[in-house]
MIZAPA-503246 format. One line per 10 residues: their letters; for each residue x, y, z of C-alpha. Coordinates in pm, 1 decimal. Each point is the difference from the previous one (the first is absolute). Example, Ala and Ser with C-alpha at 12.3 -4.5 7.8 and 13.67 -1.06 7.14 Angstrom:
<nodes>
AS> 1230.0,-450.0,780.0 | 137.0,344.0,-66.0
</nodes>
This chain:
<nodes>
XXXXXXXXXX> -10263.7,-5325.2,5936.8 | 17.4,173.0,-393.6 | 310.6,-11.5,-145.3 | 48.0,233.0,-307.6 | 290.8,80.0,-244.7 | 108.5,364.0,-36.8 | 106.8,-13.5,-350.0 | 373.5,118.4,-51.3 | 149.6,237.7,-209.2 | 253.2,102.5,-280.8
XXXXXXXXXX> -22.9,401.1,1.5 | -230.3,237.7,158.2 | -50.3,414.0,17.6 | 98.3,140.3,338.3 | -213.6,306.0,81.8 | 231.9,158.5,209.5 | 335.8,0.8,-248.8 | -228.2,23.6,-299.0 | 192.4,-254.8,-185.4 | -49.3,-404.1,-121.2
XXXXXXXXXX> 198.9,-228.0,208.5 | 109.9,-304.5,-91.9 | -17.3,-329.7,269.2 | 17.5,-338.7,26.9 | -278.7,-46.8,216.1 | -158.0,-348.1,60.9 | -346.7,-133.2,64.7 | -65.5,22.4,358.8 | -237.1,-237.1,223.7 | -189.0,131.4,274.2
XXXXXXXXXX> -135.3,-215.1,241.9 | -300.7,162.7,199.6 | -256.8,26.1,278.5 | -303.8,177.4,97.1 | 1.8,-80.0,331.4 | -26.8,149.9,347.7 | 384.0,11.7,43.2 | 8.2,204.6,-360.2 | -295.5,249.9,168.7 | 159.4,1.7,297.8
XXXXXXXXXX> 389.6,116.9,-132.7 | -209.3,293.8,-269.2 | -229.8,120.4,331.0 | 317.1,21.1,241.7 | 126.1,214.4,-277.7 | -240.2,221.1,-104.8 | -186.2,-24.6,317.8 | -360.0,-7.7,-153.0 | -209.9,-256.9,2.0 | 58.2,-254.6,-352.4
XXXXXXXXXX> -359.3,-150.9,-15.1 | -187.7,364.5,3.7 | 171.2,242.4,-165.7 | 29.1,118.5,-314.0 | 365.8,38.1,-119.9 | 254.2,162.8,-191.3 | 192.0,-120.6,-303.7 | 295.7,-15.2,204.1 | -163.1,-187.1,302.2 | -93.1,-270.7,-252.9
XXXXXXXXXX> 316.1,-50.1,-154.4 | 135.1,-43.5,384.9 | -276.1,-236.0,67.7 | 142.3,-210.3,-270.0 | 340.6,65.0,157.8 | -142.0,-140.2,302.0 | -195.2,-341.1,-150.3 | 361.3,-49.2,-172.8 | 137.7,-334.1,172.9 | 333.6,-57.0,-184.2
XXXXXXXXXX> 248.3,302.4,-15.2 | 52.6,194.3,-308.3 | 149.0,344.8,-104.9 | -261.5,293.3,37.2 | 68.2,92.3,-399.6 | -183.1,-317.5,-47.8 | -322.8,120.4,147.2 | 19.1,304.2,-302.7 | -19.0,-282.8,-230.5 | -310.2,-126.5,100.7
XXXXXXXXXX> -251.5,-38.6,-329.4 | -389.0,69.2,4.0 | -43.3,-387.2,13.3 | 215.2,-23.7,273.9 | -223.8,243.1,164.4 | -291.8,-127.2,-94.4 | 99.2,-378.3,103.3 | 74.8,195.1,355.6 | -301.2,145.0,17.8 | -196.4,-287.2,-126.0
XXXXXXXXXX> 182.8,-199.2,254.5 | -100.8,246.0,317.3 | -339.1,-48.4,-129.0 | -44.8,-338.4,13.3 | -255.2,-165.1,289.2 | 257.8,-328.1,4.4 | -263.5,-179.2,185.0 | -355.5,-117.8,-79.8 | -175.7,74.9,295.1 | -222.0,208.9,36.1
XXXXXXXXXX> -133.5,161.7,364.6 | -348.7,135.8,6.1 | 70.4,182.3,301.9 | -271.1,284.3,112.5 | 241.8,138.1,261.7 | 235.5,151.8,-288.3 | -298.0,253.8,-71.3 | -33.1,101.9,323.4 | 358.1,74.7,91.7 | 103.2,321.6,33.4
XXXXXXXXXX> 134.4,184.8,-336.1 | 240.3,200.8,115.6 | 219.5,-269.8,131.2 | 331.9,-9.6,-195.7 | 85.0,-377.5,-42.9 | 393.6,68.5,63.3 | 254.4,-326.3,18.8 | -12.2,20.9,398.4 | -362.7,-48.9,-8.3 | 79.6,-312.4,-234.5
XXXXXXXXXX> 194.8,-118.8,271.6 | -181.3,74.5,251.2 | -293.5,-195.2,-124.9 | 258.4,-304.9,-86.1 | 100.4,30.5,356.9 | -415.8,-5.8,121.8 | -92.3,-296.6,-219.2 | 360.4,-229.8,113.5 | 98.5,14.2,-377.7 | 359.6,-70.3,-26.2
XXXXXXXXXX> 262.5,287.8,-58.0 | 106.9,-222.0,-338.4 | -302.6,79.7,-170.9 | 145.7,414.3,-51.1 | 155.1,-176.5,-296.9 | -336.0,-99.0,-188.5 | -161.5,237.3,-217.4 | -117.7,271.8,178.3 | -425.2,-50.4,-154.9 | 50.7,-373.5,43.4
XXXXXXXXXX> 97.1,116.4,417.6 | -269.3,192.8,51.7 | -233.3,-200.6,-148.8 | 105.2,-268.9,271.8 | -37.2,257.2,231.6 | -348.1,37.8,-91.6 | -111.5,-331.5,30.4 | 165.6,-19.7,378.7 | -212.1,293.1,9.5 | -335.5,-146.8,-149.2
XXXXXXXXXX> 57.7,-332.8,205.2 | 57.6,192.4,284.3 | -324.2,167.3,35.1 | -288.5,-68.9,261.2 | -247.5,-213.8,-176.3 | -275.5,255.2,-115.0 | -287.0,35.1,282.1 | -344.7,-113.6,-131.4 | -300.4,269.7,-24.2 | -298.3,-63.3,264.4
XXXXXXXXXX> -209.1,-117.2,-279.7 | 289.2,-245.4,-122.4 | 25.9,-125.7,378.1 | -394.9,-52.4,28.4 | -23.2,-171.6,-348.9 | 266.9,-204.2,159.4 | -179.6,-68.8,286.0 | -272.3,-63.2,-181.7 | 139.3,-261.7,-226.7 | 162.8,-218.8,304.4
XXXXXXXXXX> -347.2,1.3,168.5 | -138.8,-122.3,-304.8 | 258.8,-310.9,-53.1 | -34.2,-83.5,413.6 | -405.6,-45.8,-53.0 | 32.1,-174.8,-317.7 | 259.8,-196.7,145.1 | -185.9,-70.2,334.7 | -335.8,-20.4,-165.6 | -130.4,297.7,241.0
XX> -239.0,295.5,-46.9 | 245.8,209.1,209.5
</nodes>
């Protein structure tokens, strides 16, 4: 979870009356996620997919709307500094986890799949991970998801030359072994 502060203020210049206005606004907290529930609430409204997509000024401020846990005024999201943004985007960056899956099967899949939140699911649902884990961060998910993946590949079948080097090295341990010729 990140927490940041949006910084209040004392007087600002509103764009549309063209005049300073004066407030008495306070620091604000926001608690966040970036997790599949977040993805899932921005894709059900924008209804593209979060993951593979490039997106609009405005689709990123919802998406921040939408990793926002505790409730707050929408004038709060206007306040929102470049650190703030920068300690979001840092945050939706982050690996949070330190494994790390060589897995040869990611180059082969197909491109143009678009890795939407019901595909998340779906593969949740496919490797028995439990529905509470929407709530982790959504890189730290699928990296889970790619280790159920990894682990759940056949083992790797051996080349003919592998299998008669093999061969070749359990005949030699039964002779020495048995003290034969062959």
């Amino acid at each position: 979870m990140l927490t940041i502060v949006v910084p209040g203020r004392s007087e600002y210049w509103d764009e549309a009356k063209l005049e300073f206005v004066y407030a008495n606004e306070k620091d604000v907290t926001l608690r966040m996620e970036h997790s599949l529930i977040s993805i899932s609430k921005w894709e059900s409204k924008w209804c593209v997919p979060f993951l593979s997509s490039e997106k609009t000024p405005e689709q990123i401020l919802d998406y921040i709307k939408c990793m926002t846990l505790n409730p707050v005024d929408d004038s709060v999201y206007d306040r929102l500094t470049r650190k703030n943004i920068q300690d979001i985007n840092d945050y939706i960056a982050a690996p949070m986890t330190a494994t790390v899956v060589n897995d040869p099967t990611s180059k082969r899949r197909n491109s143009t799949e678009f890795v939407t939140s019901e595909l998340i699911y779906y593969w949740m649902i496919a490797y028995n991970i439990p529905v509470e884990f929407e709530k982790w961060h959504i890189n730290r998910l699928i990296m889970l998801i790619r280790v159920c993946s990894a682990k759940n590949e056949p083992a790797k079948k051996m080349s003919k030359s592998e299998v008669a080097a093999s061969y070749r090295a359990l005949n030699a341990a039964r002779k020495a072994k048995l003290h034969t010729k062959g």
